[in-house]
C-alpha positions as CSV (number, residue, x, y, z in Angstrom):
1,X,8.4,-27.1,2.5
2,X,11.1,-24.7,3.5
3,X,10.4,-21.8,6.2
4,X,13.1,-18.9,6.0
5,X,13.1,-16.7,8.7
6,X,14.7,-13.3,8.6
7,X,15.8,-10.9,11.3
8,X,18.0,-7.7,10.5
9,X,18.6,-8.5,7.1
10,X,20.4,-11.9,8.2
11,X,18.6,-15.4,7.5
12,X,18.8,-18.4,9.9
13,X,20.4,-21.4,9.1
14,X,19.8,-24.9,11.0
15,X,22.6,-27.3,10.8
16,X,20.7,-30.7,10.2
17,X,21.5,-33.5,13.3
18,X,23.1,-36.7,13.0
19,X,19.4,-37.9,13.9
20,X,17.8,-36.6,10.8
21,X,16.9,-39.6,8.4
22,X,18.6,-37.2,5.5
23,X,21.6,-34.7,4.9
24,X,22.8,-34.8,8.4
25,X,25.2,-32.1,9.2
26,X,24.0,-30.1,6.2
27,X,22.2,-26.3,6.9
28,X,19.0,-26.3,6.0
29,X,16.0,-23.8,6.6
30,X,13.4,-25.0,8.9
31,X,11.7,-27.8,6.8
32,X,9.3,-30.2,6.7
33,X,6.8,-33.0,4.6
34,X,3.5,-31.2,4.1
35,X,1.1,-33.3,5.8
36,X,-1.9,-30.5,6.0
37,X,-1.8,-27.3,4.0
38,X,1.2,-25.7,3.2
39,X,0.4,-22.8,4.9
40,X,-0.4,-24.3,8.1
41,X,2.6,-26.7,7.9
42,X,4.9,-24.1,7.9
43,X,3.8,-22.6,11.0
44,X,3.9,-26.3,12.6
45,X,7.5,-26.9,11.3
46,X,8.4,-23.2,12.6
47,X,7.2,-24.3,16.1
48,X,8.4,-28.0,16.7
49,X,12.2,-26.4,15.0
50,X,12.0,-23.7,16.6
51,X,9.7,-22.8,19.6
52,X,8.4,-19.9,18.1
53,X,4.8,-19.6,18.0
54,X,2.7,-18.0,15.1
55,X,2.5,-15.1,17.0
56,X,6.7,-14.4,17.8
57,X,6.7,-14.7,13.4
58,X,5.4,-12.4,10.3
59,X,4.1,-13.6,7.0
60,X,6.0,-11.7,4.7
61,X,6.1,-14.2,1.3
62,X,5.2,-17.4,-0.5
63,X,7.6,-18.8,-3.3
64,X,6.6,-20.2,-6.0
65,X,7.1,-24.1,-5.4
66,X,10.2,-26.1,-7.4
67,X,10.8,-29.3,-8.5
68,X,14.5,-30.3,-6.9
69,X,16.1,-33.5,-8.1
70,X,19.0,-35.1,-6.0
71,X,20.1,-37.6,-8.4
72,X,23.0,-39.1,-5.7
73,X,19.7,-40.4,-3.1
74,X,17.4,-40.9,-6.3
75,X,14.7,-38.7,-5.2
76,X,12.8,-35.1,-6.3
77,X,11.8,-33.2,-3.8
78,X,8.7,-30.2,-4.5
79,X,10.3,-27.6,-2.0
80,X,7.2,-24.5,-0.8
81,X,9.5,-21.7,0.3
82,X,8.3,-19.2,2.7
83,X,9.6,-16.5,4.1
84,X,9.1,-14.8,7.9
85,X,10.3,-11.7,10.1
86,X,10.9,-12.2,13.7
87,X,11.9,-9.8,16.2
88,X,13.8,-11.5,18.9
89,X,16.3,-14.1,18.1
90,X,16.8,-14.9,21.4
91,X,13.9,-16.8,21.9
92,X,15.4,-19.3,18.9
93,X,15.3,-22.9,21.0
94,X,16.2,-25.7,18.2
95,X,15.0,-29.1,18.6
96,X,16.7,-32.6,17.9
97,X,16.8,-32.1,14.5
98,X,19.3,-29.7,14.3
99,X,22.5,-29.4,16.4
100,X,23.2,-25.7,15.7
101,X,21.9,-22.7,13.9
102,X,23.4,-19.2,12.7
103,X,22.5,-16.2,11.7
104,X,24.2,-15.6,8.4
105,X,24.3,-12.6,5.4
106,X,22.2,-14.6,2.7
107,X,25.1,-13.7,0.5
108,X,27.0,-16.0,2.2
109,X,25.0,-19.0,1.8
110,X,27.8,-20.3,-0.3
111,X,30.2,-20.2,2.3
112,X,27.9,-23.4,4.2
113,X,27.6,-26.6,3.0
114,X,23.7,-26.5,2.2
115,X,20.8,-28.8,1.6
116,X,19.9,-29.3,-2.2
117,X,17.6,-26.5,-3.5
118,X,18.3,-24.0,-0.5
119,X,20.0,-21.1,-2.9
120,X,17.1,-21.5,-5.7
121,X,14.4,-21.5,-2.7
122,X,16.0,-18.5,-0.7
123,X,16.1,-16.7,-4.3
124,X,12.1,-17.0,-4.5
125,X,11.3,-15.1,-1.4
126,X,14.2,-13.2,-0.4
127,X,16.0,-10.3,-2.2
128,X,19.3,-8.9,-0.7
């Protein structure tokens, strides 16, 4: 499952730790394994990454899962994107799984060095 979150037409990005069992130092959304329903996982995931509680964040949309296949670590990954408004990025407090996060154009997502699947699952719930 992958959690955007979206503030002023800008998306954040969370730059995976060294601590991270996979694709340390890559950016990521806020993501997670699905251990109860989707739904209430991402809120979970938004929390322990973030601090934000389900209050501080808005539902806006539910992507359409997909099937991501990173053939270099031999695995396939089912990704859920989601998508969510917030209203005050300053209350962003990342925990140790990520050593730095940024606020970026999704245009841009090129421009970062990204986790596999991030473009296709940003595509499902976001439009620029």
């Amino acid at each position: 499952m992958t959690c955007f979150l979206e503030s002023d037409s800008k998306i954040l990005l969370l730059r995976r730790s060294e601590r991270v069992g996979s694709y340390q130092g890559r950016w990521a959304g806020v993501s997670g394994y699905i251990e109860k329903s989707p739904d209430e996982q991402a809120l979970t995931e938004i929390e322990e990454e973030t601090g934000l509680s389900s209050k501080e964040v808005t539902f806006i949309k539910r992507g359409k899962f997909l099937a991501v296949d990173d053939e270099a670590a031999g695995v396939r990954w089912i990704v859920h994107p989601y998508l969510f408004h917030i209203e005050e990025r300053g209350k962003i407090s990342i925990d140790w799984e990520h050593q730095e996060f940024r606020w970026v154009d999704p245009k841009e997502i090129d421009a970062y060095q990204i986790v596999p699947g991030l473009k296709e699952a940003l595509a499902r719930v976001y439009q620029s």
